[in-house]
Every structure is written in C-alpha cells, then in structure tokens.
PDB file of N, CA, C and O in Angstrom:
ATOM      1  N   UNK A   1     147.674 -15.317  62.367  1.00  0.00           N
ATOM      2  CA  UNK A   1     146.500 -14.480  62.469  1.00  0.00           C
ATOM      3  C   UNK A   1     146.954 -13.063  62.823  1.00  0.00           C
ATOM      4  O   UNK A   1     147.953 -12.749  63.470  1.00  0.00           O
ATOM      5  N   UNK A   2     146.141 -12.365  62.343  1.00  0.00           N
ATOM      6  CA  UNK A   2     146.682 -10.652  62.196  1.00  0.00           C
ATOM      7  C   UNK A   2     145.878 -10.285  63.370  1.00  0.00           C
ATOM      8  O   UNK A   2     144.850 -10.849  63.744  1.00  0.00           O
ATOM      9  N   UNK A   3     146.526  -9.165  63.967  1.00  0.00           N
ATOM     10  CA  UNK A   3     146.093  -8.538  65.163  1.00  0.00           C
ATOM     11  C   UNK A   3     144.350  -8.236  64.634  1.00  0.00           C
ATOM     12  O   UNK A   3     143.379  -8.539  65.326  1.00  0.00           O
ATOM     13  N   UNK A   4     144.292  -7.709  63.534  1.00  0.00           N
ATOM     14  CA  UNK A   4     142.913  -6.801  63.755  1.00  0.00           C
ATOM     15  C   UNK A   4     141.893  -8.526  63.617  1.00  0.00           C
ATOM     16  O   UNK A   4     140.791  -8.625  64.156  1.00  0.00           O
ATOM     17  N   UNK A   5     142.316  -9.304  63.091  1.00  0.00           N
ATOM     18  CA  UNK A   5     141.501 -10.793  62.762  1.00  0.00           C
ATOM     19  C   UNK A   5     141.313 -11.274  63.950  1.00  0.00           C
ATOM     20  O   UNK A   5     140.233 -11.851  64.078  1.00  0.00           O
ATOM     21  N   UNK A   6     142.260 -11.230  65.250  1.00  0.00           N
ATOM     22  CA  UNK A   6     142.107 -11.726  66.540  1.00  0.00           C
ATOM     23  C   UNK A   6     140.941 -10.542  67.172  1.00  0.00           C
ATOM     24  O   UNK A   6     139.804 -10.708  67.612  1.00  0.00           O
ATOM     25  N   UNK A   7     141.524  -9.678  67.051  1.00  0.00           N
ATOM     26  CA  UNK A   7     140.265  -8.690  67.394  1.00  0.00           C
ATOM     27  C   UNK A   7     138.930  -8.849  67.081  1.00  0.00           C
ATOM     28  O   UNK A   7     138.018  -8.849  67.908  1.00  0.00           O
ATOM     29  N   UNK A   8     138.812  -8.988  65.850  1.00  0.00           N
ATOM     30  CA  UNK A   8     137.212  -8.884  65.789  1.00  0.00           C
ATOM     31  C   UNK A   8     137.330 -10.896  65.581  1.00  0.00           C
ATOM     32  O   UNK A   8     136.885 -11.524  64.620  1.00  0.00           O
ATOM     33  N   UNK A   9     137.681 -11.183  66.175  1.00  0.00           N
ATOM     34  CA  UNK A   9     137.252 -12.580  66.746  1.00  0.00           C
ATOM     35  C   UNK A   9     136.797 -12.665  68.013  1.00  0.00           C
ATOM     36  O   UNK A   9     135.654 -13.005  68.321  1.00  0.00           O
ATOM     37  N   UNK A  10     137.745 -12.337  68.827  1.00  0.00           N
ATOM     38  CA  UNK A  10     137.275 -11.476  70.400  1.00  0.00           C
ATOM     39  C   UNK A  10     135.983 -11.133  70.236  1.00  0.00           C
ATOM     40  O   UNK A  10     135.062 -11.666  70.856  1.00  0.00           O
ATOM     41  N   UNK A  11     135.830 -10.077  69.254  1.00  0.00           N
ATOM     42  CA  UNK A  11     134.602  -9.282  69.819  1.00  0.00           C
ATOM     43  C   UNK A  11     133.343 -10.073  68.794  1.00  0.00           C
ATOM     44  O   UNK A  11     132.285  -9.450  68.887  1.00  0.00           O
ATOM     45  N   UNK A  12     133.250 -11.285  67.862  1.00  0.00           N
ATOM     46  CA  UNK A  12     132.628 -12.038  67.684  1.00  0.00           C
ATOM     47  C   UNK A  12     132.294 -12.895  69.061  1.00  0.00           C
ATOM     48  O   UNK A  12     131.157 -13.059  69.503  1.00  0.00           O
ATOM     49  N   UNK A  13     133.098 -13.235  69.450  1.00  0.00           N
ATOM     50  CA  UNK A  13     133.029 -14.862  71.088  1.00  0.00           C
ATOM     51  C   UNK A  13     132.295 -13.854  71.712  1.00  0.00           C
ATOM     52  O   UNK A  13     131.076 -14.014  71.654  1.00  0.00           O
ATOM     53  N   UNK A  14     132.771 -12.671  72.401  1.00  0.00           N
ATOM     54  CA  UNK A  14     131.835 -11.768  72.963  1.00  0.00           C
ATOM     55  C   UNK A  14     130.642 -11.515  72.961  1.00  0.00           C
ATOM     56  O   UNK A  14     129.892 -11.488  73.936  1.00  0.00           O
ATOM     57  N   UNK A  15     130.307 -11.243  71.472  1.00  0.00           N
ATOM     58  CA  UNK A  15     129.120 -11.081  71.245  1.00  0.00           C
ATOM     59  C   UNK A  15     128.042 -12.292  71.495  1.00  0.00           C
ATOM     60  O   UNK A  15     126.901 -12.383  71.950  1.00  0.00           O
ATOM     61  N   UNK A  16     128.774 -12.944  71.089  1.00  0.00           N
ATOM     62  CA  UNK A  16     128.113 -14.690  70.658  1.00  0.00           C
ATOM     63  C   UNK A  16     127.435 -15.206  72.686  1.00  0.00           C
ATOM     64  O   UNK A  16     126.541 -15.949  73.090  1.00  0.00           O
ATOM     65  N   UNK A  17     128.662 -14.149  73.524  1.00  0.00           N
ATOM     66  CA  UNK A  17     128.348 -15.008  75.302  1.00  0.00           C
ATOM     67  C   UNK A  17     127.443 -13.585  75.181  1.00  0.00           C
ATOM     68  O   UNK A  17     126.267 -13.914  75.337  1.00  0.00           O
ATOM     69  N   UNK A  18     127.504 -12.743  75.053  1.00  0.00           N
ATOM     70  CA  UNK A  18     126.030 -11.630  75.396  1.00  0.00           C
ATOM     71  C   UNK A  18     124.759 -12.040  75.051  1.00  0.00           C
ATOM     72  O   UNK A  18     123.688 -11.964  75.653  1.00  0.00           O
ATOM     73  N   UNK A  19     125.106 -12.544  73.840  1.00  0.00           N
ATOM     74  CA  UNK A  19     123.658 -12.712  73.398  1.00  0.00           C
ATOM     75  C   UNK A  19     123.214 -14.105  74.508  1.00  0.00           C
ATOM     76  O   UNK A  19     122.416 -14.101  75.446  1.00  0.00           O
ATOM     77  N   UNK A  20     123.893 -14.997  74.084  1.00  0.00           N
ATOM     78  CA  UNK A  20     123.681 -16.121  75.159  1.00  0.00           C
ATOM     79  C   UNK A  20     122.906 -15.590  76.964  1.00  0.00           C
ATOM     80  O   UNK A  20     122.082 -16.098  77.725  1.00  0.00           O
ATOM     81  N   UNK A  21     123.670 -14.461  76.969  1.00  0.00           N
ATOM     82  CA  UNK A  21     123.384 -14.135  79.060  1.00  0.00           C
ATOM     83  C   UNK A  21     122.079 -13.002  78.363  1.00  0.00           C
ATOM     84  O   UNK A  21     121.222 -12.790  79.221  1.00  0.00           O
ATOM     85  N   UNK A  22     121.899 -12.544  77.523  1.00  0.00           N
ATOM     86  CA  UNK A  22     120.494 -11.888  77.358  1.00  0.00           C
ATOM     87  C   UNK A  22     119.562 -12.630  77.250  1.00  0.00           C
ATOM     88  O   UNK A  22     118.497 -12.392  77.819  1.00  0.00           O
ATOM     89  N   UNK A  23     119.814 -14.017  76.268  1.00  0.00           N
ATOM     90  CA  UNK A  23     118.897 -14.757  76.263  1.00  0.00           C
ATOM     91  C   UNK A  23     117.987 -15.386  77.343  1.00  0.00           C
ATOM     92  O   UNK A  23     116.784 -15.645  77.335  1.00  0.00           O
ATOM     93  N   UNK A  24     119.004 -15.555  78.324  1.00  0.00           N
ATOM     94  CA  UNK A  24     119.286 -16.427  79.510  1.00  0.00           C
ATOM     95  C   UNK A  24     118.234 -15.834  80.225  1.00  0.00           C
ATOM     96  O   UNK A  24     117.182 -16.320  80.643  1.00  0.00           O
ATOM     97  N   UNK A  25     118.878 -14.260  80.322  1.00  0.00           N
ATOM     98  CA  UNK A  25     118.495 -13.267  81.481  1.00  0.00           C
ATOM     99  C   UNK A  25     116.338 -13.028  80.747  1.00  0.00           C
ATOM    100  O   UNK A  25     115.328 -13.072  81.449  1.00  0.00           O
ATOM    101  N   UNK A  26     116.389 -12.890  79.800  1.00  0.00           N
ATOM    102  CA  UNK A  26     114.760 -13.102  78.993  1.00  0.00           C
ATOM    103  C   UNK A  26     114.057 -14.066  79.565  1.00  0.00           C
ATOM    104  O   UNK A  26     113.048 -13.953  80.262  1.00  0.00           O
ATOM    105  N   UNK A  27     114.776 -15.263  79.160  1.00  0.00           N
ATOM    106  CA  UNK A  27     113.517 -16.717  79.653  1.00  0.00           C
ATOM    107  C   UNK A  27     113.660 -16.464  81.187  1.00  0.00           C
ATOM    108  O   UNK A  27     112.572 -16.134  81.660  1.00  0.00           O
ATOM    109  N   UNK A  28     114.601 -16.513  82.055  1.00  0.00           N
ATOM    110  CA  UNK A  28     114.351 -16.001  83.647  1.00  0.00           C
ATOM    111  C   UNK A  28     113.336 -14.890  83.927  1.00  0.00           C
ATOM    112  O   UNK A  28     112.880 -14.830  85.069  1.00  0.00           O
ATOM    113  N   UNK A  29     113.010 -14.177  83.189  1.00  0.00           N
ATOM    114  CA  UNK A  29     112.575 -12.908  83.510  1.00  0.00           C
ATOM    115  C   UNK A  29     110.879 -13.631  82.829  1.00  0.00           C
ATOM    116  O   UNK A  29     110.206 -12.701  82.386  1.00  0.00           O
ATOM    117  N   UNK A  30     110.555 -14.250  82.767  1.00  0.00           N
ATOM    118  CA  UNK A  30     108.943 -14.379  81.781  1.00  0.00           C
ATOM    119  C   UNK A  30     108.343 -14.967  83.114  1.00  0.00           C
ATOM    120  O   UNK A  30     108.975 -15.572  83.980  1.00  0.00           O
ATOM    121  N   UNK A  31     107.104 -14.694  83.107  1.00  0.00           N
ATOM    122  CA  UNK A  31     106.482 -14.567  84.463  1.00  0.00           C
ATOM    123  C   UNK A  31     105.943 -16.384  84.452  1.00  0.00           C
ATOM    124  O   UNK A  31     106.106 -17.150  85.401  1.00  0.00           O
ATOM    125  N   UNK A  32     105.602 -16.571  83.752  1.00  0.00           N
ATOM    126  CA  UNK A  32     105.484 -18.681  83.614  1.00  0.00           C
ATOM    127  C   UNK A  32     107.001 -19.108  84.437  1.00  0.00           C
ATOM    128  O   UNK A  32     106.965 -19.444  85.621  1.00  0.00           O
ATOM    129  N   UNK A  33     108.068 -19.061  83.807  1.00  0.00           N
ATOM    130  CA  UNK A  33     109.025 -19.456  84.770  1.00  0.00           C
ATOM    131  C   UNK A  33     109.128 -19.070  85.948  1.00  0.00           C
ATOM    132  O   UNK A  33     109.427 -19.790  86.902  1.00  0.00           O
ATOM    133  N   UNK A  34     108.866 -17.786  85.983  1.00  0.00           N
ATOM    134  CA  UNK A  34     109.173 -17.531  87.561  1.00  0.00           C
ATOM    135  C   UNK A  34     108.451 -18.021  88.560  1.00  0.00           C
ATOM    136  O   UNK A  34     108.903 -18.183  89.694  1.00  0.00           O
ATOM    137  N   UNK A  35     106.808 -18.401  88.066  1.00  0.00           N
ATOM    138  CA  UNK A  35     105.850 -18.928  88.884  1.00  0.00           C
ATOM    139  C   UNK A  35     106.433 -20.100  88.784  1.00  0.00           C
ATOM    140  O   UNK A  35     106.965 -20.251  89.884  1.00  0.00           O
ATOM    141  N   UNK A  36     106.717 -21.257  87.975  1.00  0.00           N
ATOM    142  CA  UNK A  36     107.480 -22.735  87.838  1.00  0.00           C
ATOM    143  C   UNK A  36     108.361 -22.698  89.386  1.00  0.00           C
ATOM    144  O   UNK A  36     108.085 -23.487  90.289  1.00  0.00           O
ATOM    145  N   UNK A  37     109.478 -21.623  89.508  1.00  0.00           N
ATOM    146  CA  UNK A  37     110.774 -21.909  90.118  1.00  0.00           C
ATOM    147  C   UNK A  37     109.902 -21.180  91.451  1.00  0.00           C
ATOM    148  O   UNK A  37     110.333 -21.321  92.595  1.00  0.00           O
ATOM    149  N   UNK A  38     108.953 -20.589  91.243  1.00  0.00           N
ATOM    150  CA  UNK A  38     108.225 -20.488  92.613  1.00  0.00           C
ATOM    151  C   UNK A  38     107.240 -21.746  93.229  1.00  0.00           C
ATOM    152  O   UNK A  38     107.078 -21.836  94.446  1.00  0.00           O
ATOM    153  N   UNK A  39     106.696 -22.560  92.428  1.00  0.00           N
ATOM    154  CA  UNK A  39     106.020 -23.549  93.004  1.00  0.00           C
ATOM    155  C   UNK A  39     107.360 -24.590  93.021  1.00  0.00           C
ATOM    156  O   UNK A  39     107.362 -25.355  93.986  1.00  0.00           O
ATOM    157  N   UNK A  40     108.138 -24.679  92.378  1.00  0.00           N
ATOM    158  CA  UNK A  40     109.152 -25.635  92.726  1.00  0.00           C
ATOM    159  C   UNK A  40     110.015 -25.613  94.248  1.00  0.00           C
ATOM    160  O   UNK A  40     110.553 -26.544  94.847  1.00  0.00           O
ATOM    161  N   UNK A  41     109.917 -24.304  94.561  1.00  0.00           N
ATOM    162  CA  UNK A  41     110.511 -23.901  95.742  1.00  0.00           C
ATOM    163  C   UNK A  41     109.483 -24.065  97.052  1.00  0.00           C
ATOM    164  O   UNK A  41     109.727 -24.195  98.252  1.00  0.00           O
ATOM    165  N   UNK A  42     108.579 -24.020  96.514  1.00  0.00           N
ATOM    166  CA  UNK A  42     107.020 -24.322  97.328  1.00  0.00           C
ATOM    167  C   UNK A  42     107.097 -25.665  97.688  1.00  0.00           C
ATOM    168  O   UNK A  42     107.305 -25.856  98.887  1.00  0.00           O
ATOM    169  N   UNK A  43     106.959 -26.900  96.795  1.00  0.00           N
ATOM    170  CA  UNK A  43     107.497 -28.172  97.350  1.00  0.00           C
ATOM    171  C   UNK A  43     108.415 -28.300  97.852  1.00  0.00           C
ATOM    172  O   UNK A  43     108.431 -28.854  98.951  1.00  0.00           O
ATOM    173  N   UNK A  44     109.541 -27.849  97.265  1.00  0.00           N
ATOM    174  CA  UNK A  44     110.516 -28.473  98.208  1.00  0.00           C
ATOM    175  C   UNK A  44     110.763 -28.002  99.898  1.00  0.00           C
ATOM    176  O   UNK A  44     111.332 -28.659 100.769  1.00  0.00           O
ATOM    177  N   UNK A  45     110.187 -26.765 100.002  1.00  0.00           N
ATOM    178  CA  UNK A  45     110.342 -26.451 101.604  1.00  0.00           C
ATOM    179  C   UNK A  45     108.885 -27.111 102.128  1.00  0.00           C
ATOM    180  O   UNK A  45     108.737 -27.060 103.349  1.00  0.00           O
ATOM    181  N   UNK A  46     107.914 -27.654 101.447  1.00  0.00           N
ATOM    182  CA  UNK A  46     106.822 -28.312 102.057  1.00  0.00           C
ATOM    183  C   UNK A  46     107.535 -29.591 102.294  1.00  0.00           C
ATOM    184  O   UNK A  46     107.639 -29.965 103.462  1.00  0.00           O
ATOM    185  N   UNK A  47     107.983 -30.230 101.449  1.00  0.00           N
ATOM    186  CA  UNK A  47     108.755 -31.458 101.955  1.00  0.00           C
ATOM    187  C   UNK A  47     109.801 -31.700 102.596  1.00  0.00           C
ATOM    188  O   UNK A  47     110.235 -32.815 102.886  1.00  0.00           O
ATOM    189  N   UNK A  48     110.336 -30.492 102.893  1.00  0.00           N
ATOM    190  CA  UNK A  48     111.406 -30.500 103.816  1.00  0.00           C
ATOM    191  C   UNK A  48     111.059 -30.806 104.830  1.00  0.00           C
ATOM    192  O   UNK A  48     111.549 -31.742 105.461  1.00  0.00           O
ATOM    193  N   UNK A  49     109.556 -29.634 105.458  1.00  0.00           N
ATOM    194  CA  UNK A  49     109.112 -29.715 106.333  1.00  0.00           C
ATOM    195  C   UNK A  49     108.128 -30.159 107.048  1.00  0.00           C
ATOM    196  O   UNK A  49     107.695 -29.856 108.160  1.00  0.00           O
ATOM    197  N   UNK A  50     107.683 -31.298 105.867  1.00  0.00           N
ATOM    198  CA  UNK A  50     106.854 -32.626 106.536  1.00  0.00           C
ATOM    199  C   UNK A  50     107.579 -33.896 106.209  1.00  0.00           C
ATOM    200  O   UNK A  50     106.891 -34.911 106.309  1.00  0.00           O
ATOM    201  N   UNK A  51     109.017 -34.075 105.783  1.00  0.00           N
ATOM    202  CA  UNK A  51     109.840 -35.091 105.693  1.00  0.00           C
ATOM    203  C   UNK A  51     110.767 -35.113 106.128  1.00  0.00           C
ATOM    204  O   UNK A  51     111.489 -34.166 105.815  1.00  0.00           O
ATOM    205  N   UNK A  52     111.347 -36.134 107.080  1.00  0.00           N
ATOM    206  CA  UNK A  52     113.062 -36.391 107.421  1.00  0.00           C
ATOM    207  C   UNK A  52     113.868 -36.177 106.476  1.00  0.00           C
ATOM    208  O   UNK A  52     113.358 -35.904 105.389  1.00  0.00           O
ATOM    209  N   UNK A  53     114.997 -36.215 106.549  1.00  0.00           N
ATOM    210  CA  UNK A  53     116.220 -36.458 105.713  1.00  0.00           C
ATOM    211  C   UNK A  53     115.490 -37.701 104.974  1.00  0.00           C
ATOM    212  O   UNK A  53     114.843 -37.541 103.939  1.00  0.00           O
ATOM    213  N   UNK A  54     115.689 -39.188 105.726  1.00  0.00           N
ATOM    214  CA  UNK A  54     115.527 -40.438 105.139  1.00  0.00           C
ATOM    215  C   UNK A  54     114.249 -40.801 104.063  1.00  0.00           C
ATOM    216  O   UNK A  54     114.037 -41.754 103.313  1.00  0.00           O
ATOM    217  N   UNK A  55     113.347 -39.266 104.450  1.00  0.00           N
ATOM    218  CA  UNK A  55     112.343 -39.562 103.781  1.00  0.00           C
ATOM    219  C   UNK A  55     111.012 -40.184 104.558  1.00  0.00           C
ATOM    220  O   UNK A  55     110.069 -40.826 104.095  1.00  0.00           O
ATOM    221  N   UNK A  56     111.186 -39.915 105.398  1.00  0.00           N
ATOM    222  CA  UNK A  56     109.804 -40.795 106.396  1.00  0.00           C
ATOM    223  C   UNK A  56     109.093 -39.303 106.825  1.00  0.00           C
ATOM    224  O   UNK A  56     109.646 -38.231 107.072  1.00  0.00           O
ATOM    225  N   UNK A  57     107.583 -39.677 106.812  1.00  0.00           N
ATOM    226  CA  UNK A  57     106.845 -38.242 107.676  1.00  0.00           C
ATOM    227  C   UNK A  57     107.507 -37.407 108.831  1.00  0.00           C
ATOM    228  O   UNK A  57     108.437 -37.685 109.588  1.00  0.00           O
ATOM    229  N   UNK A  58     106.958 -36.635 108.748  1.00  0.00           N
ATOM    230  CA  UNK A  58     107.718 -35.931 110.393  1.00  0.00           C
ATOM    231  C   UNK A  58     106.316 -36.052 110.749  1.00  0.00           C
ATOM    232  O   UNK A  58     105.637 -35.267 110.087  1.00  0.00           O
ATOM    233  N   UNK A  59     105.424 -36.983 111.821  1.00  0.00           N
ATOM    234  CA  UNK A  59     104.323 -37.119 112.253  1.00  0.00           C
ATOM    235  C   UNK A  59     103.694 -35.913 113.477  1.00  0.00           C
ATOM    236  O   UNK A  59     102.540 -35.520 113.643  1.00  0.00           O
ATOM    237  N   UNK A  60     104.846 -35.583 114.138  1.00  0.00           N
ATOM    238  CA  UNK A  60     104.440 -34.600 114.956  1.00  0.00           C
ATOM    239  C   UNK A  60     103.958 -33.209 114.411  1.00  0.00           C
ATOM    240  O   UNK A  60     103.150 -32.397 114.862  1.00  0.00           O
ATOM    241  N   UNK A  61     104.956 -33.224 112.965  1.00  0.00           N
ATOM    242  CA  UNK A  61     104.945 -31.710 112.354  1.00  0.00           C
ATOM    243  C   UNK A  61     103.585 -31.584 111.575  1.00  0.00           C
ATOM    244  O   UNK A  61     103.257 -30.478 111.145  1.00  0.00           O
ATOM    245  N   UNK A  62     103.084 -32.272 111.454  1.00  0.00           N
ATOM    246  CA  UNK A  62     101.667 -33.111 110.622  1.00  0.00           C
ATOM    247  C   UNK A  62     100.709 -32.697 111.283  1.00  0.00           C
ATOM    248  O   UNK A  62      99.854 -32.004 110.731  1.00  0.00           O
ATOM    249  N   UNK A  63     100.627 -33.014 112.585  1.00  0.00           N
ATOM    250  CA  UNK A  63      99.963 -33.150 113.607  1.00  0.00           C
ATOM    251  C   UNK A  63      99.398 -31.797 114.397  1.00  0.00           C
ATOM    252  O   UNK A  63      98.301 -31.321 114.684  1.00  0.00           O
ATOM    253  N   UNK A  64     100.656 -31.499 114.557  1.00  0.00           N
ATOM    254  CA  UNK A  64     100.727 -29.830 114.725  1.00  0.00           C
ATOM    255  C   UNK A  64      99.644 -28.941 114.047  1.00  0.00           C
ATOM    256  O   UNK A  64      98.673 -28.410 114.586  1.00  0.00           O
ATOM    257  N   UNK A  65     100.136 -28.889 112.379  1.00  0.00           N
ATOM    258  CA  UNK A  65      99.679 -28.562 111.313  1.00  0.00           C
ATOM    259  C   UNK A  65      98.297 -28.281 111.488  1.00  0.00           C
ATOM    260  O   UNK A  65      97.580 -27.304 111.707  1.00  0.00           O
ATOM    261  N   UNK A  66      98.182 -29.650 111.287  1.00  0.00           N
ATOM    262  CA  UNK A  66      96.044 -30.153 111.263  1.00  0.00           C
ATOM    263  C   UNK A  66      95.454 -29.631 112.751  1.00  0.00           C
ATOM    264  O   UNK A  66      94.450 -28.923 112.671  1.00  0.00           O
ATOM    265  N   UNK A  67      95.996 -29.918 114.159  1.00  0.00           N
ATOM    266  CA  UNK A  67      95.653 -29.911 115.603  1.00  0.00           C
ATOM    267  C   UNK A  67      95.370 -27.546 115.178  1.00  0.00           C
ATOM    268  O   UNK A  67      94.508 -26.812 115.660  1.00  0.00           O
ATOM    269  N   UNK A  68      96.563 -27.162 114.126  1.00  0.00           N
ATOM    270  CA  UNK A  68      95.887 -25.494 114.582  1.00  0.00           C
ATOM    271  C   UNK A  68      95.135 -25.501 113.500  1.00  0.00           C
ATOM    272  O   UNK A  68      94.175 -24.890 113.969  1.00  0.00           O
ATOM    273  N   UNK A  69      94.780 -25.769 112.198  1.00  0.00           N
ATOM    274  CA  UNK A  69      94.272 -25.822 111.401  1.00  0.00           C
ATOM    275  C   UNK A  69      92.669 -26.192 112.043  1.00  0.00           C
ATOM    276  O   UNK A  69      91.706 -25.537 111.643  1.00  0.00           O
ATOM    277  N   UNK A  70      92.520 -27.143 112.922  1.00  0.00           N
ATOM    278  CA  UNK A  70      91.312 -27.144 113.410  1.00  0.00           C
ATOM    279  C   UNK A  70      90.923 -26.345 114.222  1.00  0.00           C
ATOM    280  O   UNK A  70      89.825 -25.829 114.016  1.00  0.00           O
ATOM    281  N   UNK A  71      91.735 -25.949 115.488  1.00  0.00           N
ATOM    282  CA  UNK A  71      91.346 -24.603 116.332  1.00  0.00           C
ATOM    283  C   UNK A  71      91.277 -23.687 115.889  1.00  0.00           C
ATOM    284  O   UNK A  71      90.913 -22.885 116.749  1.00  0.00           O
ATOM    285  N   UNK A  72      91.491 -22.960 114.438  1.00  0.00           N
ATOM    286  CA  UNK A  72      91.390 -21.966 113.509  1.00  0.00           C
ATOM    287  C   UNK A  72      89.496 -22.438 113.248  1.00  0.00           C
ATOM    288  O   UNK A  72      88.592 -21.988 113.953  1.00  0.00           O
ATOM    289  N   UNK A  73      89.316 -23.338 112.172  1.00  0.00           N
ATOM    290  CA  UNK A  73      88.026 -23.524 111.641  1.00  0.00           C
ATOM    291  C   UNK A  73      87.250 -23.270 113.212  1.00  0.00           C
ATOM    292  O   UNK A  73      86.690 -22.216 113.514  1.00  0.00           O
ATOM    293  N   UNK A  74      87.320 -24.035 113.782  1.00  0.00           N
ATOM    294  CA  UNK A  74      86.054 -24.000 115.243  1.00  0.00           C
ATOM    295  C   UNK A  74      86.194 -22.306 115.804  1.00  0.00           C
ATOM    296  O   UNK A  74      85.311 -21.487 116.060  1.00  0.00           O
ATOM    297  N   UNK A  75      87.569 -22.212 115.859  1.00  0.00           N
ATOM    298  CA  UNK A  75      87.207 -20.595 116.415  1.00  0.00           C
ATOM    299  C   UNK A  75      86.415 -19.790 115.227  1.00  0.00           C
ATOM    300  O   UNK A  75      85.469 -19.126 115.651  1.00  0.00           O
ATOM    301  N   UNK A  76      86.575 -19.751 114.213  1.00  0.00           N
ATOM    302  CA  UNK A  76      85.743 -18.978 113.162  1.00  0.00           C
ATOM    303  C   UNK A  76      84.085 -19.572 113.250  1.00  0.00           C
ATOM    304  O   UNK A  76      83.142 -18.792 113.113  1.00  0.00           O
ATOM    305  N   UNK A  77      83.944 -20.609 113.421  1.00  0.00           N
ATOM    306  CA  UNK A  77      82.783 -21.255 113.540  1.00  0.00           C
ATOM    307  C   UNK A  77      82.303 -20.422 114.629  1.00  0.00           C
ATOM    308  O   UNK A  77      81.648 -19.431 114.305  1.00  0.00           O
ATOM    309  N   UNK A  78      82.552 -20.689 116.108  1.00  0.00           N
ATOM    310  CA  UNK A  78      82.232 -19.909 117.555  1.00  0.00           C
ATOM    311  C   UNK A  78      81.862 -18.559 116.912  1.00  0.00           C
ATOM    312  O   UNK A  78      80.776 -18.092 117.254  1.00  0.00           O
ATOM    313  N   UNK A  79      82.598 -17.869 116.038  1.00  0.00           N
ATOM    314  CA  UNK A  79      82.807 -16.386 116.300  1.00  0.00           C
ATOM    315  C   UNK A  79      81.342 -16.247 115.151  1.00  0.00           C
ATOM    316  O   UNK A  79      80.366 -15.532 115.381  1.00  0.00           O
ATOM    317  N   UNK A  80      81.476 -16.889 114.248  1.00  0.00           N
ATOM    318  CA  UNK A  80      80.004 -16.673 113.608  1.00  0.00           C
ATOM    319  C   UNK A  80      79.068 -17.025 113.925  1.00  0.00           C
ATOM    320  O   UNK A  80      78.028 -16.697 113.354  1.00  0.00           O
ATOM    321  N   UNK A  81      79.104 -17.720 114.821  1.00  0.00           N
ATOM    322  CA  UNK A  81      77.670 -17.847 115.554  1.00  0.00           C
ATOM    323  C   UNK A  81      77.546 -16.812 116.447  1.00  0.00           C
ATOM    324  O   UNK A  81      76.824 -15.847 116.197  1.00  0.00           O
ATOM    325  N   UNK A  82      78.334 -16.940 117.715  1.00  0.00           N
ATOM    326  CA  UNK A  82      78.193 -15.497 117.969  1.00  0.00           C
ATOM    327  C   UNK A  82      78.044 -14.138 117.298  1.00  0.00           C
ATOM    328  O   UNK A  82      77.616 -13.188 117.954  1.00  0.00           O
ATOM    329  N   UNK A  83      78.297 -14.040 116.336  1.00  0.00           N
ATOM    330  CA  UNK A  83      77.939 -12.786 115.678  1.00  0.00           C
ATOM    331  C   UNK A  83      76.273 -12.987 115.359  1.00  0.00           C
ATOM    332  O   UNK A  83      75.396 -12.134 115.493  1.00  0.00           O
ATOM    333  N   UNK A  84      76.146 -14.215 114.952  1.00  0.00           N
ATOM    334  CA  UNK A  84      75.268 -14.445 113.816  1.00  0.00           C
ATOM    335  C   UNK A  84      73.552 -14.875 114.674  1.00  0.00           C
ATOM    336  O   UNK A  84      72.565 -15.130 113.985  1.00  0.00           O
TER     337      UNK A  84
END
C-alpha cells in the first residue's frame, strides 16, 4: 500500500468515527432522551432511597416521608382557614 492510499484511508476511518461521535453527540442532545435519562435517574435515586441494598423497604424513610408530607397538608389547611 502506497503512502498517499494509507492516507486517505486514515482519513476515511476518521471520518467514518466523526460521523459516528456526531451522530452520537445528536441523539444525546434531542430533548425526548434527555427527559428518558432524566426520569431514569429519577427512579433510580427514588429507589435507592426507599430501598436497601437487598431490596427490602427502608420503612423508617417511608415513614418520615408521609409523617412531613402530612404536617405540610394540615399546616396549609390551618393557614387557610385562618386566612379564610
């Protein structure tokens, strides 16, 4: 193979991985995927953080959760009546 034939072989493979990492870098960039790899990331730190390692509830972390989740609703409740 002749120098200039290795050359523009090079810069064929080249071309061939650019287009590939543009492609790449396109479908990453479209706002459907990014919301996907955002709700995917959404479960998994929700289940991190209402599951053990082994996979069993974390009951306290649950508990927690719902116990301010309710002192939230009743205080908004109190406060609109009082206003109201």
């Amino acid at each position: 193979m002749t120098d200039t034939a290795r050359i523009e072989q090079d810069i064929r493979a080249a071309r061939a991985r650019l287009e590939g990492t543009v492609n790449e870098l396109a479908y990453r960039a479209q706002p459907q995927v990014i919301a996907e790899r955002q709700v995917q990331s959404l479960k998994l730190r929700l289940a991190s953080a209402t599951h053990t390692e082994d996979g069993e509830l974390r009951i306290e972390r649950i508990g927690a959760v719902v116990a301010a989740a309710v002192v939230v609703v009743v205080a908004v409740g109190l406060l609109r009546r009082r206003r109201g």
